[in-house]
N, C-alpha and C positions, 0 to 999 in steps of 0.2 A: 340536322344534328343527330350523333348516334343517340342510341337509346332504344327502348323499346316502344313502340305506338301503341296509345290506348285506342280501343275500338273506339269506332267510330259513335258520335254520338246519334240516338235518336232524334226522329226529326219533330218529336214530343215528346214531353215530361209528364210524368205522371202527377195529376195535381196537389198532393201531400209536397211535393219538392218544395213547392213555396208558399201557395194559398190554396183555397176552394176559392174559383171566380163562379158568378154566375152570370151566364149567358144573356146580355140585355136580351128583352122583352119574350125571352122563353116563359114558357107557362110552369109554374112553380110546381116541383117534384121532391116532396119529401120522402123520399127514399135516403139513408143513410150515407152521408161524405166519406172519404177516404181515414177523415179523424172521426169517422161516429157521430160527426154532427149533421143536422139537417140542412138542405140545399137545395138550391133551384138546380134543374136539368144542368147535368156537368157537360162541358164542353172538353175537346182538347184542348191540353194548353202549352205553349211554346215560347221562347224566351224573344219570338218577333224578331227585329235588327240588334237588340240589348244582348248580345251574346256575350258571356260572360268566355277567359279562356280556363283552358286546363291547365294544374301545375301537376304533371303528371297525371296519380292517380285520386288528388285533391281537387273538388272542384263544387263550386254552389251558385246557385243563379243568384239574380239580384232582379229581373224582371220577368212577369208573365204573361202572355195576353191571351187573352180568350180567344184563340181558334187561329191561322195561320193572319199573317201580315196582312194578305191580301181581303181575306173575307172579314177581320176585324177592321178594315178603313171602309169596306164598302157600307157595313152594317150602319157605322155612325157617321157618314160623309155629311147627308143631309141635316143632323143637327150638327154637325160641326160649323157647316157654312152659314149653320144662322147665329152664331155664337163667335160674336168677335174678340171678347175676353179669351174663351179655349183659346184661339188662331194666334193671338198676342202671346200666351205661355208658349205653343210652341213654336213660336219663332224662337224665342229664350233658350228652349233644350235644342234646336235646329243649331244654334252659336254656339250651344256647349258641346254637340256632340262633333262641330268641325272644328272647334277648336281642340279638341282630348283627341281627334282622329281616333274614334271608337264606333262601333257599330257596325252588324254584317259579320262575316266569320273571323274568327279572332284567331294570333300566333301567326301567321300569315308576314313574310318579308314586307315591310312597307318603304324603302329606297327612296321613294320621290320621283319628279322626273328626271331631276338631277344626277339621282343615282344610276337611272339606268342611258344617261346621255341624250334626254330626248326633250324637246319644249313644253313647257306647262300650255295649255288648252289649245293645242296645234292640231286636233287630228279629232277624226268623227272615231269612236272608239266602238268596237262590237263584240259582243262578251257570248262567249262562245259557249253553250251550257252543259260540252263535252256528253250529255246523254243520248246515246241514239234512240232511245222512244221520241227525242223533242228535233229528231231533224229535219223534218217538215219545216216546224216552226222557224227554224236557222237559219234556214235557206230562204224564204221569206222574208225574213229578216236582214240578211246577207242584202237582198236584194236594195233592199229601201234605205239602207245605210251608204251602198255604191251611190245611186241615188242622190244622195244628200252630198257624199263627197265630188259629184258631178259638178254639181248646182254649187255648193261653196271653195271648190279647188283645193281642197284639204286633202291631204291623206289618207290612210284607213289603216287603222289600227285593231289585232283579233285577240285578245285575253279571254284565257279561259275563266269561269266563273269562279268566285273565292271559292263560292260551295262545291265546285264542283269537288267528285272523290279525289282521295290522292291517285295519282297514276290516270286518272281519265287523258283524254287525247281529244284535240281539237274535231271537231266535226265538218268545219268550214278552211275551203281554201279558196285562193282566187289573185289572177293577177295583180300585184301591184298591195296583196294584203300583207303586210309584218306581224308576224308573230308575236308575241311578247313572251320572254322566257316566267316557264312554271307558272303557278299560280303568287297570285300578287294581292297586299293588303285594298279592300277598297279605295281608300282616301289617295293611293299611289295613282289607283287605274282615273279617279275620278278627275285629280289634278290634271291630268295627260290631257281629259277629252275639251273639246270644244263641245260636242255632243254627242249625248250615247243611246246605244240601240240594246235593248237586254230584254231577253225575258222573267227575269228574277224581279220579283214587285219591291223586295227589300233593295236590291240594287238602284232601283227606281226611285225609293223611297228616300236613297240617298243621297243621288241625285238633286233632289230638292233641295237639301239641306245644302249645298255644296252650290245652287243658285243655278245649277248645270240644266241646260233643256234635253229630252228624254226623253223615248219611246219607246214603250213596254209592251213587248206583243206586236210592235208596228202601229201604234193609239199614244194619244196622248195620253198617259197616265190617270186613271178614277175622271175621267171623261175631260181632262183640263182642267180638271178644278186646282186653285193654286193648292202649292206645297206645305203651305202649313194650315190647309184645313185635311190633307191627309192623316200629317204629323197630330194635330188635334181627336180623329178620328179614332186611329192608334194608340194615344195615350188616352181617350177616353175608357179602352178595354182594356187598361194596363197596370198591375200591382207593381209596386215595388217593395221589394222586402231586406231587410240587412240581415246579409248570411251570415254573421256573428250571432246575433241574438235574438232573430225571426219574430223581428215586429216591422211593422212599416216603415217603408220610407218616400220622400218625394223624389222624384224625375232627377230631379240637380245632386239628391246624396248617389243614386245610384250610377248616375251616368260620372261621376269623381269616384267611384270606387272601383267602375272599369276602364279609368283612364288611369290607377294607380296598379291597378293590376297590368292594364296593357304594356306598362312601362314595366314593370317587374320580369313580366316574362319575355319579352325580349330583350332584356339584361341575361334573364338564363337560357336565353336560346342562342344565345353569340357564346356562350361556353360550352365548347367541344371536348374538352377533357380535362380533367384535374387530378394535379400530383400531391403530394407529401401530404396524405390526409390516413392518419392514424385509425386503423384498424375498427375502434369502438364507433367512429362519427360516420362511419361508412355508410349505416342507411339512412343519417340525418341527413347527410352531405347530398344523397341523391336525391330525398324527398325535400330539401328546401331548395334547389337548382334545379329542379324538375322544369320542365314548360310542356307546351301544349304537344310537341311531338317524345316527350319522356324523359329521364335523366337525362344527363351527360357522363361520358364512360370515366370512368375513375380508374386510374393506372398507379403505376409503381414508379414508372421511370420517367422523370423528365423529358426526354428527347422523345418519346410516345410521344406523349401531352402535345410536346408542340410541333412535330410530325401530323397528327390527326386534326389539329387544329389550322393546320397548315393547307393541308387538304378539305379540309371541309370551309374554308373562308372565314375560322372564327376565330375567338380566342381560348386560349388556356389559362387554366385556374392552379394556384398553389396557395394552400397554407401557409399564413406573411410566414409567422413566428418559425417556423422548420424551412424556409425555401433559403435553397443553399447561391452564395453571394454572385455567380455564374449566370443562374437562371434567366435574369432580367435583361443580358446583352447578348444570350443565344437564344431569346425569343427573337428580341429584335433586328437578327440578323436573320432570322427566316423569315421577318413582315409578318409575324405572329403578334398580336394584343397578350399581356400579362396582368391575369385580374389576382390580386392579392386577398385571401378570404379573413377575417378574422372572427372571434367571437366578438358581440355587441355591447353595448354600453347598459343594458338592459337586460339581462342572461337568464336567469331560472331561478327557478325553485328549488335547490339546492346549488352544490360545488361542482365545477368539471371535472375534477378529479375523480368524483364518485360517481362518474355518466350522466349526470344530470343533463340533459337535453338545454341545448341553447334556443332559448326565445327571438333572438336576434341575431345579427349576424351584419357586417362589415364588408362591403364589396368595393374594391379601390382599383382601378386602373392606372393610376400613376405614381402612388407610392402607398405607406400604411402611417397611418395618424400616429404612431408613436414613434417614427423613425423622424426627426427633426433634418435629416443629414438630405432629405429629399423633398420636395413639395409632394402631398397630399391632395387626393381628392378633395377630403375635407379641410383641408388648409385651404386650398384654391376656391372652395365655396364657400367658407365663411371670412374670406378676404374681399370677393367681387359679387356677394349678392346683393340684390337690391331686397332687403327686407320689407315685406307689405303690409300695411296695417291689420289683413286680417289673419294673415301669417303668426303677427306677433302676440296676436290676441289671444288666438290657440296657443300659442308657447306658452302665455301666462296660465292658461288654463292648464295647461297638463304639466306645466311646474307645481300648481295648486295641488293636482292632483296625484302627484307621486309624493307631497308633500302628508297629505290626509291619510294616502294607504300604508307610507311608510315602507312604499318600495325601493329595495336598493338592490345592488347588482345580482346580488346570488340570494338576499330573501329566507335568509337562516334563522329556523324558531332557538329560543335559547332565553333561556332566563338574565335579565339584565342584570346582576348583579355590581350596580356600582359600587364605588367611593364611597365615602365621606372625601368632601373635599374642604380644605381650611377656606372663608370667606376673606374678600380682600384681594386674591391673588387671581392673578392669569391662569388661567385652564386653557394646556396646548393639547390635541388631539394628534397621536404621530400613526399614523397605519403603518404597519411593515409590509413588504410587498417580496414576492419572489425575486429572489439574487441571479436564477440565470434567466430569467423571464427575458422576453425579448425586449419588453417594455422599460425594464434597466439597463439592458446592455444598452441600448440605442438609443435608451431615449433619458437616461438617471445623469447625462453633465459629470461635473466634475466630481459629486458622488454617486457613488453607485453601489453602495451595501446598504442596508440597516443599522448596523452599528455607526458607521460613518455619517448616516443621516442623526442619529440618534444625539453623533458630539458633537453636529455642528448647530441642532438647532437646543442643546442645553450649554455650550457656550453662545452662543447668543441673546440665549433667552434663561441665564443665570436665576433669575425669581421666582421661574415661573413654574407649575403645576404641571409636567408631562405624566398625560397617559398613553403608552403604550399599546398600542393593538396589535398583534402579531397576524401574522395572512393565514385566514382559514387553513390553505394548500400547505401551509408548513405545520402548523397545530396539526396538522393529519398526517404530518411525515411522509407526506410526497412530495414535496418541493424543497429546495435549499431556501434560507435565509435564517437561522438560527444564531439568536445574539447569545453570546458567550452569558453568562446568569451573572458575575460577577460584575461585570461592565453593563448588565443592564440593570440590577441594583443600585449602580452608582451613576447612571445617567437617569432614569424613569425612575418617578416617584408612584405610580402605579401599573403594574401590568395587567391588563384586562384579557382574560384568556375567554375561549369559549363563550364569549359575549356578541351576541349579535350587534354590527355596526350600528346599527340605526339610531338608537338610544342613546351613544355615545355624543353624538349631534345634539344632541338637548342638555347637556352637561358642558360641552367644549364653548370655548370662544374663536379657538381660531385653530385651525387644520395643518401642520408642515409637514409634506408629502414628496416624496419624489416625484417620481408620475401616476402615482396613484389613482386609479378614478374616484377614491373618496375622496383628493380634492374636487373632483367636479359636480362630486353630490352635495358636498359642504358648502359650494356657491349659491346652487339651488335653495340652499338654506338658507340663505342671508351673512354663513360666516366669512370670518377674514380668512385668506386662504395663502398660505407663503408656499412656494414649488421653490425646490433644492434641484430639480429634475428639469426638462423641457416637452411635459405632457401637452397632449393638443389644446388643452382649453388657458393656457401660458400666452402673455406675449398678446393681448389684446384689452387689458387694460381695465379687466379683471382681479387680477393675483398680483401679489407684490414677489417677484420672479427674483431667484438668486442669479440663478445662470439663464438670460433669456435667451430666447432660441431664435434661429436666424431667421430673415424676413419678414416678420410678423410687424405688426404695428399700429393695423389700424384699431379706431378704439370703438369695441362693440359694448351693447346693455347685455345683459343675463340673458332677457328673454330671446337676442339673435345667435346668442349661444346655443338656447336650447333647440331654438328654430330650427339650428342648420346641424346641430351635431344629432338631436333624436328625433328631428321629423323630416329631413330632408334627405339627411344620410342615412341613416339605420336602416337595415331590412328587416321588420317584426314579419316573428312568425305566428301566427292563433294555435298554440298548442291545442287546441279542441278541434279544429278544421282544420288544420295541416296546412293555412293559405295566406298567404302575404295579408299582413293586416296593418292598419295605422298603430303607431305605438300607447292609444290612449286603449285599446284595446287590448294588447300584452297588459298592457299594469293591470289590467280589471282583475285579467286572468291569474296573476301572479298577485293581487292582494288576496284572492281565495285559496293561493295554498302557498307553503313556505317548505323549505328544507330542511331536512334533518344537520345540524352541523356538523355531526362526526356519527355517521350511521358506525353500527359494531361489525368492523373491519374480519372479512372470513380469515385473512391473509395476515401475518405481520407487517407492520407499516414501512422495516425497513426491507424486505421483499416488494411490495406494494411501490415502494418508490424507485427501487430499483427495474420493476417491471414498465412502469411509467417513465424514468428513462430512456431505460430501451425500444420503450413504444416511438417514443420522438424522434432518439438519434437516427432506426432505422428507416423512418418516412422521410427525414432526411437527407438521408446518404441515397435511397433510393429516387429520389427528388435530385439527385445532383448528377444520375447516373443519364 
């Protein structure tokens, strides 16, 4: 992918990165730690097979072990083998870590053998460690693998080592060997082999896990001892820490946070270049699409985008809301992928209009959750998942939890100023929502202003107590949606200006929104929710839908809602680490700070929204060019 390459990392960390280990059975040295604390004799310390990847120039381990792979299995081989409980956990992390396909160097193509047209465990595989100081060793090696393919009639396959540098070059050739193009994820090279020959002990070590038989050096691997009193060995000299909040963790949280990451960053390494992205999000855009080999290039013009993308075997990115109606069938006429980006369900601490940096963020390959006229990623996944009990569990919990912090989309400080409201009577909550926003054009049914949202649900609801919210973006005079005052005096019996939403939830009974996402907060809540609109969380037996939206149907609980729309789909980002994070972790971040609702504007508001116009129209006309 283009972009810039971070240097390469070292092949140790300094031990402040994640803890002080101390070196089993060293003799104790109080000489001062890297935090000023006292400590047994430091070792080096390296992240072993737990290799965490880069997002750019974002990055934190999550494991450490005391001294290199190799010398921390030999140290504790012997108590491992007499320790049957150790040898039973690591069979456990051995399952987790071939099921997450993580471990060994990370960001790496992992295809399968499928991908690359070749049998799963057909061939004796020999990993080639592209360093000429090790070609002795190779060729040795080389030897004993021919060898092997003698005696079992197999083939022989030569991959160069994950580790090995970018641009190294095979060392070994020989009749009748295949190549394997570039370098390749573990878990791709591992499925291939029948059996492998490597000098890398972590290569070896994966082996195990993967049930694969193995020869390291030309030896059975730590003298034959089985595989999971290595893997025991290993995790005996191994920290695990959460790079959010650097405290501990166990083997199963760590090894789930680099199979959440593994997943992330090869989402942003299949993105080769992105159009119609406004001027100000420029270096969000790159620092949250970042991967392990750097951004993706950010253009101007469409036909770039998917020219580059084109070439490079990836896809291209556009901004949903600006991407011009063309885009989608001159990808697909060049066998380009088109990812749709948007901002998240989740967003910041303050407004986007005022640069507030997005928290999350929306990655869609098949259409964008407010456009009903096309299926959705997220349509598609919370139509055909199979919701898991402990899936659903977490949903409750971080329902609870956006519930207690009282976080909502944008997180604006502002004095509640309610009502008096007369007792007896219906309390409707109505948000106004931006008039050319994409989310009304495509997604507002048969109404599509505020005013019109405003007549249809006070002829309906003749009795009842509307308050009025007006959209932060318009109160700031950079958005359209501005209801005429006369006709919202005569519709709204309150209008609540400069009031943070949150608050308004503990006064309301029931929410009518167009697509709103404060109808999707107000679920969260417990309220009744009426859509005048066809927003994603419509049409599944939730909301009492004026205009329902096409194909939907099946009937989901709250909690498969929350499941699938903010922990399945959402990409959180950890404003403090700059790094793909679960979304229980955004909310922490966003109940510790909040945004100004209306910071004092240097600009006049009507310049200010004119300038924000223009920032739109021209990302996408250059987007259409």
């Amino acid at each position: 992918m283009a972009g810039t390459r971070p240097s390469a990392r070292p092949a140790t960390m300094p031990l402040h990165a994640v803890q002080t280990l101390d070196v089993p059975g060293a003799a104790p040295d109080r000489r001062a730690g890297p935090a000023g604390c006292p400590s047994g004799r430091q070792a080096d310390v390296t992240e072993g097979p737990f290799r965490a990847p880069r997002f750019g120039r974002a990055w934190a381990p999550v494991a450490a072990v005391a001294g290199t792979t190799e010398a921390a299995i030999a140290r504790g081989l012997a108590a491992a083998l007499a320790d049957p409980a150790a040898c039973r956990a690591a069979r456990a992390v051995m399952r987790q870590l071939r099921a997450a396909r993580v471990g060994g160097a990370p960001g790496l193509p992992d295809p399968g053998p499928a991908g690359l047209g070749l049998p799963a465990g057909g061939a004796v595989l020999l990993i080639d460690p592209g360093d000429p100081a090790r070609a002795a060793a190779a060729a040795a090696m080389l030897r004993a693998a021919q060898a092997m393919g003698q005696a079992t009639g197999q083939p022989l396959l030569l991959a160069l080592d994950p580790e090995a540098p970018p641009g190294a070059r095979p060392l070994l050739a020989a009749e009748g060997l295949r190549l394997l193009p570039g370098r390749l994820a573990p878990w791709t090279l591992l499925e291939l082999a029948a059996g492998l020959h490597t000098l890398s002990p972590e290569l070896a070590l994966l082996a195990g896990a993967a049930g694969l038989p193995a020869r390291l050096a030309g030896a059975a691997p730590w003298g034959g001892a089985a595989p999971e009193a290595a893997f025991a060995a290993l995790l005996a000299a191994t920290r695990w820490t959460d790079p959010f909040h650097a405290r501990p963790w166990t083997a199963e949280e760590g090894i789930a946070q680099l199979a959440a990451w593994r997943e992330a960053e090869a989402a942003n390494r299949r993105i080769v270049a992105c159009t119609g992205i406004e001027w100000f999000k420029l270096r969000a855009m790159r620092a949250a699409l970042a991967g392990q080999a750097g951004p993706p290039r950010i253009v101007m013009r469409g036909s770039t985008a998917i020219r580059l993308a084109r070439a490079a075997g990836g896809d291209a990115a556009v901004w949903a809301s600006v991407m011009p109606e063309t885009l989608p069938a001159r990808a697909a006429a060049a066998g380009v992928g088109l990812v749709r980006i948007e901002d998240g369900f989740i967003r910041s601490a303050g407004l986007g209009v005022h640069r507030a940096r997005a928290g999350s963020l929306v990655l869609d390959g098949l259409g964008i959750h407010y456009d009903p006229a096309r299926e959705s990623a997220l349509e598609r996944l919370l139509a055909e998942t199979a919701f898991d009990p402990a899936l659903l569990a977490r949903a409750a919990r971080l329902r609870a939890m956006l519930l207690r912090s009282g976080v909502t989309k944008y997180n604006l400080v502002g004095e509640a100023r309610l009502p008096a409201l007369p007792p007896g009577r219906r309390v409707i909550l109505v948000p106004g929502q931006v008039e050319d926003d994409a989310a009304v054009r495509l997604g507002g049914g048969r109404v599509r202003d505020n005013l019109g949202l405003l007549r249809a649900v006070r002829e309906a609801n003749p009795e009842a107590v509307i308050l009025f919210k007006p959209h932060p973006d318009v109160e700031a005079g950079m958005r359209r949606g501005r209801v005429p005052p006369r006709a919202l005096a005569r519709l709204a019996d309150h209008v609540l200006r400069e009031v943070p939403i949150g608050p308004l939830y503990g006064v309301a009974e029931e929410v009518h929104c167009l697509s709103s996402l404060a109808g999707f907060e107000a679920l969260l809540r417990g309220l009744r929710v009426t859509t005048w609109g066809r927003p994603f969380y419509a049409g599944w037996g939730l909301t009492e839908d004026r205009d329902p939206p096409p194909r939907r149907g099946r009937r989901l609980s709250l909690d498969m809602l929350v499941a699938g729309a903010l922990i399945l789909h959402l990409r959180c980002i950890d404003p403090v680490t700059g790094l793909p994070c679960p979304p229980e972790v955004l909310v922490e971040r966003l109940a510790e700070r909040r945004g100004p609702a209306a910071p004092a504007p240097r600009t006049p508001a009507a310049l200010r929204a004119f300038t924000a116009r223009c920032s739109r129209a021209l990302a996408g006309w250059w987007a259409a060019r």
